[in-house]
C-alpha positions as CSV (number, residue, x, y, z in Angstrom):
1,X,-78.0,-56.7,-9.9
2,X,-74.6,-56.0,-10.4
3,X,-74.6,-59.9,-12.5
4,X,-77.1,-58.0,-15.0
5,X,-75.1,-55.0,-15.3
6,X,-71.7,-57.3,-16.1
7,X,-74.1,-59.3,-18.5
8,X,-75.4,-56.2,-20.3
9,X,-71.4,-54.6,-20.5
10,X,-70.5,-58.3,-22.4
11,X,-73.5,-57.6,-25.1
12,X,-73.1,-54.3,-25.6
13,X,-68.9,-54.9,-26.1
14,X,-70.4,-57.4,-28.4
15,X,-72.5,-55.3,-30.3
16,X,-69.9,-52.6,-30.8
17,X,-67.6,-55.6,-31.9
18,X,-70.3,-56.6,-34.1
19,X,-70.8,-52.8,-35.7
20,X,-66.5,-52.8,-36.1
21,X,-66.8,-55.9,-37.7
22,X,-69.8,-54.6,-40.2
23,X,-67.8,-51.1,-40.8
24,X,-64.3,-53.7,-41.6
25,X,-66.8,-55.3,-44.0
26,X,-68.0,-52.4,-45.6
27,X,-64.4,-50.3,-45.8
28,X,-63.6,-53.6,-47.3
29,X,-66.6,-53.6,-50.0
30,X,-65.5,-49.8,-50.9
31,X,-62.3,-51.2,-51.6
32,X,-63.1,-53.8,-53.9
33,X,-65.7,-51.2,-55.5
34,X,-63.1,-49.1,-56.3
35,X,-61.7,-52.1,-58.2
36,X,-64.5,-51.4,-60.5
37,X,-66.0,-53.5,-63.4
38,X,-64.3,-52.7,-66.2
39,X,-66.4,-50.4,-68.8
40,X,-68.3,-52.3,-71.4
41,X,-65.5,-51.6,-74.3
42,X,-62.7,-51.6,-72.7
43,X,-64.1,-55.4,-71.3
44,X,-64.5,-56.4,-75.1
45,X,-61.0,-55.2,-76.1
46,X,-59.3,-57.4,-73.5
47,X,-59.4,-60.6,-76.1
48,X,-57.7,-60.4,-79.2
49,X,-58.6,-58.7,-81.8
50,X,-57.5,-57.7,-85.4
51,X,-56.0,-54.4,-85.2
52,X,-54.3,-51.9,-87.8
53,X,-51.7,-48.8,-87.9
54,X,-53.3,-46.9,-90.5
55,X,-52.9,-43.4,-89.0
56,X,-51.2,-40.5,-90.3
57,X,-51.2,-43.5,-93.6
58,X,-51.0,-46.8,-93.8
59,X,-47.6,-47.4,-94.3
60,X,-44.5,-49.0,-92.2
61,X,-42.8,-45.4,-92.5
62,X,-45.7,-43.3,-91.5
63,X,-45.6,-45.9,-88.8
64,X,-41.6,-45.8,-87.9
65,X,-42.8,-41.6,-87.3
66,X,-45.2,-42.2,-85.0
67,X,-43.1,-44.7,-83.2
68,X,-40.2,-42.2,-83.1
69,X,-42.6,-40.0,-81.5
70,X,-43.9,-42.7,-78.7
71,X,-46.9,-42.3,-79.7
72,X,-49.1,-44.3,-82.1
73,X,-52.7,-45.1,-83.2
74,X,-54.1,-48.7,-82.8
75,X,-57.4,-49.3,-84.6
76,X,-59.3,-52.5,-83.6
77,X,-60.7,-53.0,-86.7
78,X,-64.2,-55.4,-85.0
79,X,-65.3,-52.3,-82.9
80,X,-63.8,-49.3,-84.9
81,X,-62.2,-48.2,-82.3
82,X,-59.2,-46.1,-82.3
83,X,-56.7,-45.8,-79.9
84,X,-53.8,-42.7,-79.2
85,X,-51.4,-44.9,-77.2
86,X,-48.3,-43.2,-75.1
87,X,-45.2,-46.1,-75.9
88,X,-43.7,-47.8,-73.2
89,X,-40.2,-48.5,-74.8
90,X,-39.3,-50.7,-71.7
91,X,-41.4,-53.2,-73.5
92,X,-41.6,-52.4,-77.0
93,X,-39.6,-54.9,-79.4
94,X,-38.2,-53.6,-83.3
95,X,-35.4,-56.1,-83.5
96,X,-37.7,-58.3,-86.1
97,X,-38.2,-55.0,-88.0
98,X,-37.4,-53.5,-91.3
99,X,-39.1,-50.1,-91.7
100,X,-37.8,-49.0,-95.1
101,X,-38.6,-52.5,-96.6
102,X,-41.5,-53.0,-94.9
103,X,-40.6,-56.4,-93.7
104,X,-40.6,-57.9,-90.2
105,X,-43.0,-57.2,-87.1
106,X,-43.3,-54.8,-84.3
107,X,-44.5,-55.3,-81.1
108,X,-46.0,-52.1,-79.5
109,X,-47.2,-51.2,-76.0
110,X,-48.2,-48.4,-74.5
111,X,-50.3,-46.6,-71.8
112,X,-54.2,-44.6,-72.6
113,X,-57.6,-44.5,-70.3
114,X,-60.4,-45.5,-72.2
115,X,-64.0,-44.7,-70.8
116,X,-61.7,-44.0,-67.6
117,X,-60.5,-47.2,-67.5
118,X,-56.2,-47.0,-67.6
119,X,-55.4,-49.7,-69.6
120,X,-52.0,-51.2,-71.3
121,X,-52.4,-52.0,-75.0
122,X,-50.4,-54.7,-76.4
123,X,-50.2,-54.9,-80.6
124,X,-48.1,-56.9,-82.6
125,X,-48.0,-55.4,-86.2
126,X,-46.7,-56.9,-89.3
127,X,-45.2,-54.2,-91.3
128,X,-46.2,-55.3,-94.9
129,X,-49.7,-54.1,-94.2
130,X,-49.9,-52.6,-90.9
131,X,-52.3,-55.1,-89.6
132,X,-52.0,-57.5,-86.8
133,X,-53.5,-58.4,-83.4
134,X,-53.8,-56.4,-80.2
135,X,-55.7,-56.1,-76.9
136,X,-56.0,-54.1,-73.9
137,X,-54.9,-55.1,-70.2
138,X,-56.4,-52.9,-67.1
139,X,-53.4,-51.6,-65.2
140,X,-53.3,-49.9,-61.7
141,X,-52.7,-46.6,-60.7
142,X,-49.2,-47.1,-59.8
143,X,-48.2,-49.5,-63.1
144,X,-50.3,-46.7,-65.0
145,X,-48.0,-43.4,-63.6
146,X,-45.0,-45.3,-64.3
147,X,-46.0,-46.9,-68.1
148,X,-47.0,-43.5,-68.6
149,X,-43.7,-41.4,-67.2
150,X,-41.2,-43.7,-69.3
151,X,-42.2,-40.6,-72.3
152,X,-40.7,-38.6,-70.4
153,X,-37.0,-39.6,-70.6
């Protein structure tokens, strides 16, 4: 009898091994659900797209204003969608440009959630019309608080 009983302790140790291992797996699934699939628009604006600075007007001043400000409005032009990005001057370049000529390019990034998705936008812009290319990259929490803090200084 006491054979059974030892027999019985090994399975149910096993089972409650087994139901540890099925919660691991699941706290694990949670995880990578909270990793969610990006939202429909924000997945289509990850490719490059044509994109324009045409916001408060389409000019390479208007545009030199906004960027004094940090903060600047990307239009990708295929969806009509606008975007109010936060600059991240850590990794914006103006070296090639010439805002009172409108000659040269700027290359903008900055931090906005989109359809609660937080999300980098990347946009090189040529300043004779405004127009260029751009796309989004999904950033984490962390990359997001710190992209998004660098207005602050």
């Amino acid at each position: 009898m006491k054979k059974q009983e030892s027999k019985s302790k090994d399975v149910t140790k096993t089972d409650s091994e087994k139901k540890t291992q099925n919660k691991k797996a699941t706290s694990s699934k949670e995880v990578n659900s909270q990793e969610k699939k990006l939202n429909e628009l924000v997945e289509r604006l990850t490719k490059k797209h044509d994109v324009e600075c045409a916001r408060p007007e389409k000019t390479a001043i208007a545009l030199k204003e906004c960027i004094d400000r940090d903060y600047v409005h990307v239009m990708f032009k295929k969806t009509g969608t606008e975007l109010g990005i936060q600059l991240d001057r850590r990794f914006c370049k103006f070296e090639e440009a010439d805002f009172e000529n409108a000659k040269g390019k700027v290359y903008l990034v900055g931090g906005l959630t989109l359809n609660y998705d937080k999300v980098r936008c990347i946009a090189e812009v040529d300043l004779s019309t405004c127009e260029g290319n751009g796309y989004l990259e999904p950033v984490n929490d962390d990359e997001y608080k710190v992209m998004m803090a660098q207005s602050d200084k």
